[in-house]
N, C-alpha and C positions, 0 to 999 in steps of 0.2 A: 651587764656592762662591767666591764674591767681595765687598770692599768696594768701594764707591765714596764719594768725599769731594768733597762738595758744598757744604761750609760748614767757616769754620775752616780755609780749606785756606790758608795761608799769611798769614792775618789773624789779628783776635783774636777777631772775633765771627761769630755766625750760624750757630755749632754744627750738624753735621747730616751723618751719616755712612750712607751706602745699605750694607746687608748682603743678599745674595742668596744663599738655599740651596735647594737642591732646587726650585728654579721659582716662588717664593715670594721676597719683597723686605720686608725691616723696616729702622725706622730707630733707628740712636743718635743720641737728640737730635734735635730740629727746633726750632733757636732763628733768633733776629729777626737779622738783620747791622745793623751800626750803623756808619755814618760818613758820606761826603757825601751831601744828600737824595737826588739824584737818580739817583747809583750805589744808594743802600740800597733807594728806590724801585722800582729796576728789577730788584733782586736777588729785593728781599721778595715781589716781586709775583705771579713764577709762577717754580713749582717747576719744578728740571728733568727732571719723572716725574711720570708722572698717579698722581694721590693717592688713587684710590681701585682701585690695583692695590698698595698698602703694605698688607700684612697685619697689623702692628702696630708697635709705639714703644715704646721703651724710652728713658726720660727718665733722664737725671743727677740734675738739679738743677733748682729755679724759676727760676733767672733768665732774667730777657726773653731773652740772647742765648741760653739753650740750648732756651727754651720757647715765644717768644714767637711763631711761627708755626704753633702748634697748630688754635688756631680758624680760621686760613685753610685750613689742611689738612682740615680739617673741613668746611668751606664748599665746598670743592671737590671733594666725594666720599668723602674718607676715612672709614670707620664703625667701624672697629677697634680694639681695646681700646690704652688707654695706660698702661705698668707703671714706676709708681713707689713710692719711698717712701711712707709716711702722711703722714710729714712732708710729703713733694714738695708730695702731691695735696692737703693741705690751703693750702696757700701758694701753688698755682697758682692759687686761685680769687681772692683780691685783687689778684694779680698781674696774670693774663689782664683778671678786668675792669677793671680797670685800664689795661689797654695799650691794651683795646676803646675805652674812652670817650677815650684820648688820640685815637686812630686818627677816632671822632667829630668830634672837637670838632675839629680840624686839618683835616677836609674840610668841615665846617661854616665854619670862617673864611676858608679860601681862595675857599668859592664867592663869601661873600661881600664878601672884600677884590676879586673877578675882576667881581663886578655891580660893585661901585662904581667901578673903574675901565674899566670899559665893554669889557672885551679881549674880543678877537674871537680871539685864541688858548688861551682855555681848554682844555686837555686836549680838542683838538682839538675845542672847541665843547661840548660835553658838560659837565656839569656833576663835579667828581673826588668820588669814590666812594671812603670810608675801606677801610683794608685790608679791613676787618672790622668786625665789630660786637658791639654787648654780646651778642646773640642769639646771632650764632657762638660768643662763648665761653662761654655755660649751654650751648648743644649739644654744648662740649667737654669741658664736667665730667662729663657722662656715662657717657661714653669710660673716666676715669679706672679704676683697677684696683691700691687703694692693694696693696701686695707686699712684704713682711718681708722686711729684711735675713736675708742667709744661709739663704735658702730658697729651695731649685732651684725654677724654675718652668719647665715647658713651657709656651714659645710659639707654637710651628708646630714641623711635620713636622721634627726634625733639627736643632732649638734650643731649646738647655736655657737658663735667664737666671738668673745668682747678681749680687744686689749684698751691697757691703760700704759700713764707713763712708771717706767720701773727705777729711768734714774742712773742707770747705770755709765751707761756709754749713751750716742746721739742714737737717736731710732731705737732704743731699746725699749722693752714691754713687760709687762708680766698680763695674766691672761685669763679671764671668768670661760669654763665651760660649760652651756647647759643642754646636761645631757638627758635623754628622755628613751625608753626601752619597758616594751610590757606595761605601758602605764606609769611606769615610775619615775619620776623627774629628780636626777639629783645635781648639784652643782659643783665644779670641780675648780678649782684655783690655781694657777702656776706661778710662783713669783718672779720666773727666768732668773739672774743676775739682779738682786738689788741694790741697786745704789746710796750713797750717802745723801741728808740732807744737807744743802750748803755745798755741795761739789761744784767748782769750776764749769762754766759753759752750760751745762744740762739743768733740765730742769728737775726740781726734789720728785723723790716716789711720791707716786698716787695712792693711798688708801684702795683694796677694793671693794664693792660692795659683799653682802653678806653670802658666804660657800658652805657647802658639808662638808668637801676634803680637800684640804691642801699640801702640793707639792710645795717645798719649801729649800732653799739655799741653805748652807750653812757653812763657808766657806772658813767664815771669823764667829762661829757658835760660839766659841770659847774664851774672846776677847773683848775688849773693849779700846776703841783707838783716841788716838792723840784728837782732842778738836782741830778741825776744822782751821781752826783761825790760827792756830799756831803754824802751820806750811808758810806760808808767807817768809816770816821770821826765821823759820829754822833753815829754809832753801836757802836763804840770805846768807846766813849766818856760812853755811856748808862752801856756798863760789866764793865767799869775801878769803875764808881761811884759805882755800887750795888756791886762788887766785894771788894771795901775796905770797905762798912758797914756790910759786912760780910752778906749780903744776896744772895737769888735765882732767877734768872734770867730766867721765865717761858714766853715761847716763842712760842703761837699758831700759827701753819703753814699749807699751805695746804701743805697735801702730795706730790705732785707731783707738780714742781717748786719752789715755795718760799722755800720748807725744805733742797734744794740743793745748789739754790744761797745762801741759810745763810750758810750753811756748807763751801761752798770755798771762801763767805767772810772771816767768819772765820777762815780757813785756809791762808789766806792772810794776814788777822791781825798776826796772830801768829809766820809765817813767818816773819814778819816784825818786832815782839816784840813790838809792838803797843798796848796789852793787854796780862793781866796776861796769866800764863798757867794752867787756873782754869780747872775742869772735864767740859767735854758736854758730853751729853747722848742727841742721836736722839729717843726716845720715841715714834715709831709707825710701828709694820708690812709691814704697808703697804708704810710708807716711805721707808723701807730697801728694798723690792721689787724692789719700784720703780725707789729708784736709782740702781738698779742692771738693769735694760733698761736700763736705761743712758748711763753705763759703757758698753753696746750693742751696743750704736749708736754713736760714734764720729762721722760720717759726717754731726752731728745736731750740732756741737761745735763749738760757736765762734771763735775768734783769741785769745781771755787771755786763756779761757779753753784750749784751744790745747797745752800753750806753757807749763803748766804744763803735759800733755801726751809726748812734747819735752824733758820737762826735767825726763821723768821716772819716776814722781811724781802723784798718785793720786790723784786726784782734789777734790774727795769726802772721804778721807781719812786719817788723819793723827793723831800722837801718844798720844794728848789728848782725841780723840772723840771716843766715844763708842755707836755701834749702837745696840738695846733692841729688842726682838723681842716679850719673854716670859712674861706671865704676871707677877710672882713671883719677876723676876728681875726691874721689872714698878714698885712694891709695894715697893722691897724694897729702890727705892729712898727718899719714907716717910722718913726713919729712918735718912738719910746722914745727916751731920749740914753744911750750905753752906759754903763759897760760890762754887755757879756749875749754870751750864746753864743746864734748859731741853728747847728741842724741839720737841712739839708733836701736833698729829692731834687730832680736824678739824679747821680747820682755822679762824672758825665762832664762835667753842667753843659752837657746837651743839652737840656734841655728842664726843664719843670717851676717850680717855685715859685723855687727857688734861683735863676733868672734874674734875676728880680725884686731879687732882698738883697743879690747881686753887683754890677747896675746902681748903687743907692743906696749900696752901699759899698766899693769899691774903687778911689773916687778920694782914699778917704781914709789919708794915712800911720800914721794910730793905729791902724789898724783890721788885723787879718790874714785872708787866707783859708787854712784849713789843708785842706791836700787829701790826702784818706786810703787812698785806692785807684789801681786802672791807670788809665791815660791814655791811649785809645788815637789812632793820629795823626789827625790832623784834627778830632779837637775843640774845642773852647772850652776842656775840661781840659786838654790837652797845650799851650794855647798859653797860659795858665797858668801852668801848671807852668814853663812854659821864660822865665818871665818878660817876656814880650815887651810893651815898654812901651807898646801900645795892643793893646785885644782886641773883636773883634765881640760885640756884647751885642743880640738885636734888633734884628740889621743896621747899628746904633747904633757907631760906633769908639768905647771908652770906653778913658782914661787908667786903668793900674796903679798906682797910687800905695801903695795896701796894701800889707805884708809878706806875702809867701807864704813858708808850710812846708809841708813835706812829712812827715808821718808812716807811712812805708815798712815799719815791723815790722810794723805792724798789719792788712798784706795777706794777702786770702785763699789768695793763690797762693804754693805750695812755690816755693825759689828753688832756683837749680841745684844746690846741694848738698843740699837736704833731697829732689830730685828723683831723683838719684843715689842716695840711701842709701834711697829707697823701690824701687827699682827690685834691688835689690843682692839679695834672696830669690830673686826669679824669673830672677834674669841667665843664669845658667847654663844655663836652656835657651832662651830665645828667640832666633827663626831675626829678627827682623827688629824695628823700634820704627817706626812712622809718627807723624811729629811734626804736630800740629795747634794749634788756637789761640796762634799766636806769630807774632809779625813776623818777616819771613825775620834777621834782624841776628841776632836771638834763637836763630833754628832752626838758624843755620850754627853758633854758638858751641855750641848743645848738644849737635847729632850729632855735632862733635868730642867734645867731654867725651865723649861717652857712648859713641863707637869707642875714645877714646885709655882708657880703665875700663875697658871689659868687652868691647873689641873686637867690639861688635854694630853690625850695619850701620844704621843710621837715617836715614830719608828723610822731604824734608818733597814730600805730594803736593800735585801742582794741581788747580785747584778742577775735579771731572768726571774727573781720573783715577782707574782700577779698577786692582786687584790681586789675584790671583787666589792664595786662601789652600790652594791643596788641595795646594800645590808642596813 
């Protein structure tokens, strides 16, 4: 029996780890890679294993980087059940179609920005073909195999699948294998995306019980973040100041998670008169979707979320904020004069609406973009974040002139000490940690930390190297 890492393997995205037992092949995770087009292109495009020799999936989490190449795998043979949470399986259906009709509408413009300028080097003459399509992803939901926490499932000959909660996002997991080949029984660990203690909405990671090898995150190996308790305070702090300069408070979020904890932040704040009662506008489809799962699944709800379902109060709702779904109604926030808060997808500030509100407002000094999540390099958010005073917007060079913040508590990823004291149950018997989704900067500070604690060996693999767990 052996892993292979095929995604994640020294990056942040594109989750997707080959397990092989007894002559038989599953996957943890099969997500999207995300950073330059034409390496993501080439990555997303064809798997490296024919897809319809995978016997089954075992999903973390919905997000694009850990889900979003489902319905290609599907497209290309794969027929085999996919086991995840309820939560997972209900959130991957907005999601995937979602990604589908992005995938659309990006070979629909290319064909015909490629007619109009008459190139004769179109994808070798051919017209480009989306990854996928909405069709591939209703074929994917079928697939689907929603699977209760804490309840052993056989998957195939010689793998048992336990998830627990991870904490991250709603419906997220991390995952006990036990795998059994020639007599030998070993135990395999995933922690998918870990989550913070004390995060908004979700409930804290689970401990899990005791493994010999762990696949392990390491997104923030290298840091340590702001508590928890200070977001509150410092959001406050971020709408009061752009709020009396009379500016716009543009807030990239991932759909699903960070655009809901800022919503019942803010609802909290406002609640409490802690900040004006300026307009919010959530600015994405696919965030309105996605909170409508939410409002599906209370038994994912912490103890704060619940007491507002106590008090008969929507947690994701209330008589400032206004959710967008049309595009007309997107456009016309051009014309508002602020001050207002938008929040809109994608998180990374890859793509999506928030292109658009960035363009129009980040050459203005009254105005802030406050950025809530990872960054990973080469994006439009990292180059952002790092303030660099012109940034590509639609090819466009546009002047920084906005205030940027960063709201850092409010990530979904454990930072290196909340990683270490998750890890700190199970230490004492694992023979080995494989470090995944992390920049190598990241992976070299954490498999220090994590040999100089527990003196356990931790390696970060390349992308296509195996390791053989029956040792």
């Amino acid at each position: 029996m052996n892993v292979t890492f095929w995604g994640a393997a020294k990056t942040v995205t594109g989750s997707m780890h080959q397990l092989n037992v007894q002559g038989k092949s599953y996957l943890l995770d099969c997500g999207m890679y995300q950073g330059r087009r034409k390496e993501a292109e080439e990555r997303n495009g064809k798997f490296p294993f024919s897809p319809n020799q995978i016997s089954a999936v075992m999903l973390s989490h919905a997000h694009i980087d850990h889900s979003g190449t489902l319905p290609l795998l599907v497209k290309n043979g794969f027929n085999g059940p996919i086991h995840a949470s309820p939560g997972t399986v209900d959130l991957c259906r907005p999601m995937l179609t979602d990604s589908a009709t992005l995938q659309e509408k990006d070979a629909q413009f290319l064909n015909k920005r490629y007619v109009r300028r008459r190139s004769i080097n179109m994808n070798g003459g051919q017209p480009v073909e989306p990854l996928y399509t909405t069709v591939d992803a209703e074929a994917t939901f079928a697939l689907f195999r929603p699977t209760t926490m804490h309840t052993p499932t056989e998957i195939g000959p010689g793998v048992r699948y336990t998830s627990f909660e991870a904490g991250h996002i709603f419906g997220s997991t991390s995952m006990v294998l036990d795998l059994e080949s020639d007599g030998r029984k070993v135990r395999l660990g995933f922690s998918g995306d870990l989550g913070r203690p004390g995060l908004p909405i979700v409930r804290d990671p689970e401990p899990l019980p005791a493994v010999d090898y762990l696949i392990l995150e390491s997104t923030y190996g290298d840091r340590v973040h702001e508590p928890i308790q200070s977001v509150a305070n410092k959001l406050a702090d971020i709408v009061n100041r752009t709020y009396h300069r009379g500016g716009k408070l543009i807030v990239p979020a991932f759909a699903v998670g960070r655009t809901q904890q800022l919503v019942l932040l803010l609802h909290e704040l406002t609640n409490a008169k802690t900040i004006p009662r300026l307009p919010i506008f959530v600015d994405s489809p696919l965030a309105v979707n996605v909170t409508e799962v939410f409002r599906k699944h209370p038994e994912l709800f912490d103890a704060e979320t619940m007491e507002f379902l106590n008090r008969h109060e929507d947690p994701f709702g209330f008589n400032r904020l206004t959710y967008i779904r049309e595009v007309e109604q997107s456009k016309a926030l051009n014309d508002l004069r602020g001050p207002f808060m938008i929040v809109s997808a994608s998180g990374m500030m890859e793509g999506g609406r928030i292109l658009h509100h960035l363009k129009n407002n980040i050459g203005d000094p009254r105005n802030t973009v406050l950025i809530t999540g990872y960054q990973a390099q080469n994006t439009l958010g990292r180059k952002i974040l790092e303030r660099q005073p012109e940034v590509p917007i639609f090819g466009e060079p546009m002047r920084l002139r906005a205030e940027v913040q960063e709201l850092g508590a409010l990530s979904g990823h454990a930072d290196r000490g909340e990683m270490l004291e998750w890890i700190k149950p199970i230490a004492a018997g694992l023979k080995k940690v494989f470090l995944v989704h992390g920049e190598v900067d990241q992976q070299t500070a954490f498999a220090a930390a994590i040999q100089s604690r527990y003196g356990i060996e931790a390696v970060s693999p390349e992308r296509g190297e195996s390791f053989d767990l029956a040792t």
